[in-house]
C-alpha positions in Angstrom: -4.8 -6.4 -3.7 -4.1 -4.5 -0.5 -5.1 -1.0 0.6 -3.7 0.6 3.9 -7.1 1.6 6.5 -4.6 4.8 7.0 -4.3 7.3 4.8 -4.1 11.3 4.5 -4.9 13.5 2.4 -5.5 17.5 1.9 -5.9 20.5 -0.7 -6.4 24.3 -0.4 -8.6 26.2 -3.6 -10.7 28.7 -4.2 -14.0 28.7 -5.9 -15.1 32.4 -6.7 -15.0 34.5 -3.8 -14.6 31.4 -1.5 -10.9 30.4 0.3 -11.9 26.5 0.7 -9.8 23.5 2.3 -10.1 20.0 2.5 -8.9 17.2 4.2 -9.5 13.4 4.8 -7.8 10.9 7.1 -8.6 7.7 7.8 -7.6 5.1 10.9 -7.8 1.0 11.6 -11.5 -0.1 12.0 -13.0 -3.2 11.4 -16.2 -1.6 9.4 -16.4 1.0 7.0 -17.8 4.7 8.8 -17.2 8.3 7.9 -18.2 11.2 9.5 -18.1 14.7 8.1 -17.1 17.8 9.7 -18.7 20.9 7.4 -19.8 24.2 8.2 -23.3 24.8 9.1 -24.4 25.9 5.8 -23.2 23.0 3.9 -24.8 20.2 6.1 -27.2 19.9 3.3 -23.8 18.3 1.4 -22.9 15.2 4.1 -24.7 12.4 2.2 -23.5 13.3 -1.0 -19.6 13.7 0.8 -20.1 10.0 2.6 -21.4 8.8 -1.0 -18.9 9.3 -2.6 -16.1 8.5 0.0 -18.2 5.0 0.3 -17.6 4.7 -3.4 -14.2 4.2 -2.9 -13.5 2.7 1.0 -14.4 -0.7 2.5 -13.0 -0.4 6.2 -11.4 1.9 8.2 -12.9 5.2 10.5 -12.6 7.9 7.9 -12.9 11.8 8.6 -13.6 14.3 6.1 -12.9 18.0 7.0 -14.2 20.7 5.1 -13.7 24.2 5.8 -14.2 27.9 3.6 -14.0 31.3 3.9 -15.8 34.1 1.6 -13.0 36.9 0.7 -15.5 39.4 -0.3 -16.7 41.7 2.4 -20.4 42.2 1.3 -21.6 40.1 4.0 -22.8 40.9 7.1 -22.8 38.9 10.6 -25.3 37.5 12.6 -25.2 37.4 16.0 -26.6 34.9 18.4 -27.4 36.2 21.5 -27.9 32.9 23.8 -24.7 31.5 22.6 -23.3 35.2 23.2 -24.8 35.1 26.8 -23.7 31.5 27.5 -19.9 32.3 26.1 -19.9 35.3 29.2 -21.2 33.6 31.5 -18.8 30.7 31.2 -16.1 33.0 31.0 -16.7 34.6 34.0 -17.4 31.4 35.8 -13.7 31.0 34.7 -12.1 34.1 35.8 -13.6 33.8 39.5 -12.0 29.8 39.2 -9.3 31.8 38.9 -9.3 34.2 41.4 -9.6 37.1 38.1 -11.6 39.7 39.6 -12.5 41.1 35.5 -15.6 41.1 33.3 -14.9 39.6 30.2 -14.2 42.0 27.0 -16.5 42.4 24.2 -13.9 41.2 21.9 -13.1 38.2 23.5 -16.9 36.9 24.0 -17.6 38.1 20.1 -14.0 35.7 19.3 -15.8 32.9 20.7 -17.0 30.2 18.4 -21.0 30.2 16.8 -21.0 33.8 18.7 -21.1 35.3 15.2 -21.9 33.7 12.2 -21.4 35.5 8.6 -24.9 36.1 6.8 -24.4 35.1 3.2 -26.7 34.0 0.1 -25.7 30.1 0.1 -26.2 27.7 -3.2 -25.4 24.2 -1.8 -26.2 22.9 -6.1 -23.5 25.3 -7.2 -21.0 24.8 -4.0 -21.5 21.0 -5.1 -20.7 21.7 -8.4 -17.7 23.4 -7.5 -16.3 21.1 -5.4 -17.1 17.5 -6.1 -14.2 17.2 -9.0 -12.1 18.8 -5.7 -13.2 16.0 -3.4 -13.0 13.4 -6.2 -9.1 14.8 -6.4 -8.5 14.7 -2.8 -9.6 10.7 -2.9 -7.3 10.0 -5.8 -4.4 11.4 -4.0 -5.8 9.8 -0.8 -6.1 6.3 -2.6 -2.7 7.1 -4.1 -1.0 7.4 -0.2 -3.4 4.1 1.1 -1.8 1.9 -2.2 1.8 2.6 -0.9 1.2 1.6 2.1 -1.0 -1.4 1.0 1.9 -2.8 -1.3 4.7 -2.4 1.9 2.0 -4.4 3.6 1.8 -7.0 1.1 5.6 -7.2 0.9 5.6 -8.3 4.9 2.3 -10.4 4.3 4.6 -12.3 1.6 7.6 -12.8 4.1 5.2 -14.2 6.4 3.5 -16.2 4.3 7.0 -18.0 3.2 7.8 -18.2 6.8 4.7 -20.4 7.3 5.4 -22.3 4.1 9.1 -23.2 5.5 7.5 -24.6 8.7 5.2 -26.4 6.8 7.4 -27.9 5.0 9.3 -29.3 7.6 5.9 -30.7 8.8 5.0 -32.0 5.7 8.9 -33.7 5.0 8.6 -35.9 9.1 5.0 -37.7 7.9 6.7 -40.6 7.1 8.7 -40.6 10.3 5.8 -39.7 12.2 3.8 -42.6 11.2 7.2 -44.8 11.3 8.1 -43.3 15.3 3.8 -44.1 16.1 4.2 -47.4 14.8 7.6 -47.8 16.8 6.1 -46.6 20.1 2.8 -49.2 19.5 5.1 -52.1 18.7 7.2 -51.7 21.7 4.1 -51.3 23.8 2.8 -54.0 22.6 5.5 -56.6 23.3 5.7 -55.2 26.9 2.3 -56.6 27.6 2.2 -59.3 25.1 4.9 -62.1 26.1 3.8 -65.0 23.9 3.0 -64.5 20.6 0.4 -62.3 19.1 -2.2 -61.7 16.1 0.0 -59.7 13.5 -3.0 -58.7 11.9 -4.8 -57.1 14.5 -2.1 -55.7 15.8 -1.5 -54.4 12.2 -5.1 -52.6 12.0 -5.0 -51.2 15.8 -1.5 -49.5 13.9 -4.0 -48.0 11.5 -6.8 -46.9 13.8 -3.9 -45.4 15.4 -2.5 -43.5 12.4 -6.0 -42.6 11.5 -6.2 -40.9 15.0 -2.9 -39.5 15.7 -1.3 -38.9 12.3 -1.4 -35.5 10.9 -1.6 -36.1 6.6 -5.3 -34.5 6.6 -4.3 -31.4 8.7 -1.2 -31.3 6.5 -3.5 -31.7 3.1 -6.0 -28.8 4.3 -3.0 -26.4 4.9 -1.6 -27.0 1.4 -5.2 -25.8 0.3 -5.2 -23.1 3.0 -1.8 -21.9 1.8 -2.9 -21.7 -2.1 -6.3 -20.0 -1.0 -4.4 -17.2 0.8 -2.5 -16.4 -2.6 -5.7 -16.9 -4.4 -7.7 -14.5 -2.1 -4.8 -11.9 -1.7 -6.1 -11.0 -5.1 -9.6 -10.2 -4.9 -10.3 -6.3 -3.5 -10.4 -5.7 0.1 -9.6 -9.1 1.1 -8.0 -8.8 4.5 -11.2 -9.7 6.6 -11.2 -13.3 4.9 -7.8 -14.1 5.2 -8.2 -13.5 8.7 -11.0 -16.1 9.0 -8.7 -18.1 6.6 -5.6 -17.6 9.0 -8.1 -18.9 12.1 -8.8 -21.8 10.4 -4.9 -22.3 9.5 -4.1 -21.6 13.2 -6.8 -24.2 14.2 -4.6 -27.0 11.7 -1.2 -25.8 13.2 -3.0 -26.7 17.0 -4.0 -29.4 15.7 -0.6 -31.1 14.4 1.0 -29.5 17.6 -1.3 -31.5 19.8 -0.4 -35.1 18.1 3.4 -34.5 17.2 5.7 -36.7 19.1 9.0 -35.4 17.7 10.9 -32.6 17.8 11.7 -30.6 14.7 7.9 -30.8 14.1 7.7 -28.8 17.5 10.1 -26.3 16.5 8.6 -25.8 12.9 4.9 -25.3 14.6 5.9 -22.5 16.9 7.4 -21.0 14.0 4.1 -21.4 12.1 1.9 -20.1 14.6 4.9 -17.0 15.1 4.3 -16.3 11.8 0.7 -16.4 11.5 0.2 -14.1 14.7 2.2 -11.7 12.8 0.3 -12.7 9.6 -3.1 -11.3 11.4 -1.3 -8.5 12.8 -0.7 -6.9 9.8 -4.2 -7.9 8.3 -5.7 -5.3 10.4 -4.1 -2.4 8.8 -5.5 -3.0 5.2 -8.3 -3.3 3.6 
């Protein structure tokens, strides 16, 4: 069961006297981390956010955005004065950059961000309240955009995987000539150095020593397995990070009859296997 590591979503509400939006994103990453971007006064909320966000993720870089804005006017502002003081002086280090021969006006130091701050009576137990069905919704539609993506995934992950099983098959279909070619190539050898007659027997075990070294039925019987443990794994939740190991050790087999093949169409079919596994572990590292 596949998931896409990318996904967006967002919602606007309001909660009493409060404008609030949300938003979370998420991008390709091999671990599972989220960060939280929340106003000052709701910092006291981040382990709860990441708790329930690691609820529902495995992998993937995740953001979460929260932003509100109280509608009533009964609060005041706060000023802070080194951030007021640092805001000027940058901005007059910028004009004379600049060759701007002007102070900076009030209004545009005040505009500046943490200059002013709004002074309000905060309840982080009743924000939470208020806004942790919100979030949970947010992750449903969020889940709901990372599934469609996940199944388009799984559709290519399919067309790979019976890419592989065509080249395997072709493998699997020239054993016999294989071991038929090997025995071919040792027999005609063996004549060229042997002019009288010769042991039949041993030359018939040095044929299996031979066929034991260079033929390729074990890799071929451990890709069959391979192949049904990728269908098996695919699923399980969150499996991408073992079918990569899994595709590794496929690769590894595919080198491995690639290195002892002597004909042909067995060439052809391993390029295409090892083609199509590339692309397999390509598209691995967008899902879950």
């Amino acid at each position: 069961m596949f998931k896409s590591m990318t996904g967006f979503a967002s919602r606007d509400f309001e909660l009493g006297s409060l404008s609030i939006s949300i938003m979370v994103k998420s991008y390709n990453n091999r671990y599972l981390d989220i960060s939280a971007s929340l106003p000052p006064l709701c910092a006291v909320l981040e382990p709860r956010i990441q708790r329930l966000i690691g609820s529902r993720l495995h992998r993937g870089k995740v953001e979460f955005t929260l932003r509100m804005k109280d509608r009533s006017r009964t609060t005041g502002l706060i000023a802070d004065l080194k951030v007021a003081a640092a805001a000027y002086a940058a901005l007059v280090e910028v004009g004379r950059a600049c060759g701007i021969d002007q102070k900076p006006s009030l209004d545009l130091v005040a505009s500046q961000e943490g200059v002013l701050a709004a002074e309000a009576k905060f309840d982080a137990e009743e924000l939470w309240t208020g806004i942790e069905d919100q979030i949970t919704g947010i992750l449903d539609d969020f889940e709901h955009c990372r599934d469609i993506e996940g199944k388009a995934t799984a559709e290519n992950l399919s067309m790979e995987l019976e890419r592989f099983e065509q080249g395997f098959t072709i493998v699997e279909a020239n054993i016999p000539e294989i071991e038929a070619a090997l025995a071919r190539q040792l027999k005609t050898k063996m004549a060229e150095y042997v002019i009288q007659a010769y042991d039949e027997g041993r030359f018939l075990q040095e044929i299996a020593v031979q066929l034991m070294r260079c033929g390729i039925s074990e890799e071929v019987q451990r890709l069959k397995a391979h192949i049904a443990a990728f269908r098996s794994i695919s699923l399980e939740v969150a499996p991408a990070k073992r079918l990569d190991f899994l595709c590794q050790e496929m690769n590894r087999e595919v080198n491995t009859i690639g290195s002892k093949n002597i004909l042909i169409p067995v060439a052809h079919a391993v390029v295409e296997m090892k083609d199509s596994l590339e692309n397999l572990r390509e598209q691995l590292r967008n899902v879950e």
